[in-house]
N, C-alpha and C positions, 0 to 999 in steps of 0.2 A: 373189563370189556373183552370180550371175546368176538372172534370174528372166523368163520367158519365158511365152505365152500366143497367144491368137488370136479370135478371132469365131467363129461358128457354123461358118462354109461354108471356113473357111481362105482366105478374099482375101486377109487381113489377117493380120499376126504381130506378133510385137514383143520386146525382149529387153531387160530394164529391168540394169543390171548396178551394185552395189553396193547398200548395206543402205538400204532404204527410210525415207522421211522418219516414215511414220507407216500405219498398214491400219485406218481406223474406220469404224466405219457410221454413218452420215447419215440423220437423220429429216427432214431440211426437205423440205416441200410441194414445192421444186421437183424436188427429187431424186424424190421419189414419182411425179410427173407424166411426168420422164423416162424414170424405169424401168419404170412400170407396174407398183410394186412398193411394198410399204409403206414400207420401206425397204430404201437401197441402202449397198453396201459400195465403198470406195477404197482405194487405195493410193499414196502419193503417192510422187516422186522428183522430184531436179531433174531439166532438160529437158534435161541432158547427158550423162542416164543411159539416157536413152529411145533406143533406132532402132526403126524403124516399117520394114515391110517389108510393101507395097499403099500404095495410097491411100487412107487415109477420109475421108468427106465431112463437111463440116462445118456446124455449125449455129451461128447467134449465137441463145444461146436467152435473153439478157439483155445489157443495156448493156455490162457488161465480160467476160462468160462466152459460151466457145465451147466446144461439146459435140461430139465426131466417133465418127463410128456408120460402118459398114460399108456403101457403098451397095449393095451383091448383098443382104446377108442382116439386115441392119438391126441387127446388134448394136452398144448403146453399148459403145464404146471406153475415150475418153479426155475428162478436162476441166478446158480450162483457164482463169485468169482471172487478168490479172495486174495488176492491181489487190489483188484480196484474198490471192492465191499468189504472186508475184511469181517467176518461172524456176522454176515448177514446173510437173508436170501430174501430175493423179487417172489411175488404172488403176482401170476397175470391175474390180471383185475377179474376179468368175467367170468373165470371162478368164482369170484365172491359171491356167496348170499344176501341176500338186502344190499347189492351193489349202488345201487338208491341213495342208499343212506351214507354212502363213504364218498364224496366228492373230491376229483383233482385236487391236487393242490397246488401242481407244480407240469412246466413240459421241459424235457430235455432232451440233449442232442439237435437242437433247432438247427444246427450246422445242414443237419442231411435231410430237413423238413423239406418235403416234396411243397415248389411253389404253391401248384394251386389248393393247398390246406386251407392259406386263408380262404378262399374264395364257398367255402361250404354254407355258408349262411343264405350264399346266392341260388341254392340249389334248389328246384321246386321240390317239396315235401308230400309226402302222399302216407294217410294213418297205415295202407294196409299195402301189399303187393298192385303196384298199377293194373289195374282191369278185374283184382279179384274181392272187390267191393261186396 
């Protein structure tokens, strides 16, 4: 199985091939901070599974953890850390291609899960942008 994806502006691609280590979403602070997002979604492989096609640039965004984003179009990529991952690396989810087809499987860091997460299912839903029907 192969599983392929890209950044916004297509610099960058990637073709991750065999069954992934694990696809969970992450509440920790730092992950929030990264993504600009409450929380963020992974997917991990070893780093043998991974070919990269572009260059992303990279960031040390903590003592053992390097974050690589897109330098055209600024999408997070990839992250890695090999202290607490050891020969792996994260795929932010929304990169992926047919993201559809690869469901959760897992959430972690619940420690820093902002309370009202649970509360999303309460939220009115709307198919398109409100008012642009």
């Amino acid at each position: 199985m192969s599983i392929t994806g890209h950044c916004h502006c297509g610099a960058i691609s990637f073709v991750a091939e065999g069954k992934p280590l694990y696809h969970a979403l992450c509440h920790c602070a730092d992950c929030r901070s990264w993504s600009g997002t409450p929380v963020s979604s992974w997917m991990a492989f070893k780093t043998d599974q991974l070919t990269i096609t572009g260059q992303p640039v990279r960031y040390r965004s903590s003592e053992n953890a390097t974050r690589e984003f897109c330098g055209s179009c600024g999408t997070g990529l990839f992250y890695r850390n090999q202290n607490l991952l050891p020969d792996m690396v994260d795929i932010q989810s929304g990169t992926i291609d047919n993201l559809a087809l690869h469901p959760e499987t897992a959430q972690i860091m619940t420690k820093d899960k902002l309370p009202w997460m649970d509360k999303l299912e309460t939220l009115p839903r709307f198919q398109k942008y409100p008012g642009m029907e």
